[in-house]
C-alpha positions, 0 to 999 in steps of 0.5 A, a space after each residue: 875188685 873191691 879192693 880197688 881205689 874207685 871214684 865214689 861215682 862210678 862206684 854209685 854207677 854200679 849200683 843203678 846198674 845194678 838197680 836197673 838189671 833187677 827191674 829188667 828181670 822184674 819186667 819180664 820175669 816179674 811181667 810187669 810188662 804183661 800186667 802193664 799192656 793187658 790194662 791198658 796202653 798207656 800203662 804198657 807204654 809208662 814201663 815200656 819207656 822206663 824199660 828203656 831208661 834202663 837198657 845200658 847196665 850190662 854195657 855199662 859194668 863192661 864199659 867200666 872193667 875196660 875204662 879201669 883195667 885199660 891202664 894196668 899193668 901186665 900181670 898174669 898171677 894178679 889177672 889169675 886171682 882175679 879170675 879166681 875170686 870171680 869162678 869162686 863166687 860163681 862156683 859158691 852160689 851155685 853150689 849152695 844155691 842148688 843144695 837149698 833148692 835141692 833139700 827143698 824140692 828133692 825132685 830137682 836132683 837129677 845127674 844133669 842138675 847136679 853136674 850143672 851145680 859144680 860146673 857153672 861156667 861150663 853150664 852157662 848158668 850165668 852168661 854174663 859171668 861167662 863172657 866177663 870172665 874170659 875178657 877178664 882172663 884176656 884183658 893182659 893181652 887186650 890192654 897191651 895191644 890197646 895202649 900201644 895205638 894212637 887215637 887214630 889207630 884205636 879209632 880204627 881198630 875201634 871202628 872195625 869191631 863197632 861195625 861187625 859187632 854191633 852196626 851191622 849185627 843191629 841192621 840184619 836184625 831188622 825185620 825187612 832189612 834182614 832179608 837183605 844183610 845177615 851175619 849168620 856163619 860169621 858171628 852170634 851177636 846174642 843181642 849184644 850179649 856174646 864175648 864179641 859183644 863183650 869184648 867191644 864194651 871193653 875197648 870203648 870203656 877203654 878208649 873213654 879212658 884214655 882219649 876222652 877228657 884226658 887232658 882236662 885240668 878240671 873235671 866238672 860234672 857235665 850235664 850234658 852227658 846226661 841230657 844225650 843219654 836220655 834223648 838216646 833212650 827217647 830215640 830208641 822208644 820213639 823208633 820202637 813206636 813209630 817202626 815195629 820193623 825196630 822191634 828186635 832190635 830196640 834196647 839190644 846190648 849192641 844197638 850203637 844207641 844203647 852204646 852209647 847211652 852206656 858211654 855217656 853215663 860213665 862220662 857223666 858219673 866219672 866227674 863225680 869226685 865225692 867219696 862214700 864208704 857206704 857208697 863204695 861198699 854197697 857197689 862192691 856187692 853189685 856182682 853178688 846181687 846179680 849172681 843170687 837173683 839171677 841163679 836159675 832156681 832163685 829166679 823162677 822162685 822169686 818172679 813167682 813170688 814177685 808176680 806183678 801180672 794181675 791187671 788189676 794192680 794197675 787200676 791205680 797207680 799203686 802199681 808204681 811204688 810196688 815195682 820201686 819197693 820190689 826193685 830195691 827189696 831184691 837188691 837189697 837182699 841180695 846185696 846183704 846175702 854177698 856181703 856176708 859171702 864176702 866178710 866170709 871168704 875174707 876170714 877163710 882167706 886170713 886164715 889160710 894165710 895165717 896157716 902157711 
């Protein structure tokens, strides 16, 4: 992937992607959302609405898989090595993250942790890892269907997944309403968070590709696209407000206001024409900062360490910078440590070629 030809835009897009999942593990992990409610309402209330804003990454990295890989060329053997990068770093950071965790804490080793290392996608260690895999192993087969339809169709093929996958799992969640509609025993919407799930962000990011602003000469940013995604996210808090009824529901993956918000982003970015190497290179290791963070004995280290639950923080207003400057602290170690592993796998892969 980061040897793709990419917008400097959508590749500035990942990395607020990517900015924005760090702060989501950082309101819960971190308990920016627990010391920020236990000193007051207005405090719980500022990161609740910035939590918001930043619903719509998972959905975007989906909807930008789909929004590029939607015009490739059926290939199985380049699908395969794409697979294989993706399951080697998958296999890499779990396997020495777990040996660091394990010479650190020898009490950790047990047969189970141990088959959980070498198994990762088997083990579920990262569910987003696991679902992006399949849809990438099977994107050959999505795309040639998908580019085959005429807008009509792919609205309607379109419209079929959107109701199962995300209208009507979003309604049977509502607390009342869920006494009425179910979806049990015919899908797992996870919160949007399933392959179904998944697999409904890739095809909208393919249909932004191909039917939305396709025969636009100039491309201009768009502004607009902006403003809808900040009134989507003041509609999904104010619903969160106004009806607890929403609560289960409010930022779901697979809410259609969180949707969208993800499509009116790439819409936004997408115009953006500027190129950046230093831009192109840091979004590059986006999957890299996830993968670290997000490993399970990184993250209860790291949000013991990163503990924003002491209501006192919040006497000022200090509480701010401090979450910005973890936020960007976090990815950016993180991001250092996948650039290394990359430099790294692309000597060994030279030298492998060499050897032949």
């Amino acid at each position: 992937m980061g040897k793709a030809k990419r917008q400097s835009g959508i590749e500035l897009l990942r990395i607020i992607a990517m900015l924005q999942i760090v702060f989501l593990h950082l309101y819960q992990y971190g308990h920016l959302h627990t010391g920020a409610s236990s000193s007051g309402t207005i405090d719980g209330a500022f990161v609740t609405f910035v939590w918001s804003m930043c619903r719509a990454p998972v959905d975007v990295f989906v909807m930008i898989s789909g929004y590029f890989m939607i015009t490739s060329q059926f290939d199985i053997k380049k699908t395969l090595k794409r697979g294989a990068n993706l399951y080697g770093a998958m296999f890499f950071y779990s396997v020495v993250i777990s040996v660091i965790f394990f010479i650190a804490n020898p009490l950790l080793i047990k047969p189970e942790s141990v088959v959980s290392a070498v198994t990762p996608f088997f083990s579920r260690t990262w569910y987003f890892f696991d679902n992006y895999l399949i849809i990438l192993l099977l994107s050959p087969f999505i795309n040639k269907m998908l580019v085959s339809l005429t807008k009509k169709q792919y609205l309607y093929f379109m419209g079929i997944v959107f109701v199962v996958m995300s209208l009507w799992a979003t309604i049977s969640d509502i607390d009342g309403l869920n006494k009425i509609f179910s979806v049990k025993k015919i899908i797992d919407p996870y919160f949007g968070k399933s392959l179904g799930g998944f697999l409904l962000m890739y095809i909208i990011g393919g249909y932004l590709r191909l039917f939305v602003g396709k025969n636009q000469e100039k491309k201009s940013v768009k502004f607009t696209y902006l403003a809808v995604f900040f009134g989507l996210c003041v509609v999904d808090f104010g619903l969160h407000c106004v009806f607890p009824q929403y609560k289960e529901v409010f930022g779901m993956f697979n809410n259609p206001l969180v949707l969208a918000e993800g499509a009116m982003l790439i819409l936004f970015f997408r115009d953006f024409t500027f190129s950046s190497k230093a831009v192109n290179a840091i979004a590059g290791t986006t999957l890299g900062v996830y993968a670290i963070h997000e490993n399970p004995y990184v993250r209860d280290w790291l949000w013991s360490v990163v503990d924003f639950s002491n209501k006192h923080l919040y006497d000022t207003l200090v509480y701010i910078p401090l979450a910005i400057l973890a936020v960007v602290g976090v990815f950016a170690g993180c991001s250092i440590a996948e650039f290394i592993r990359l430099k790294i796998f692309s000597l060994a892969e030279k030298l492998f070629i060499k050897s032949k």
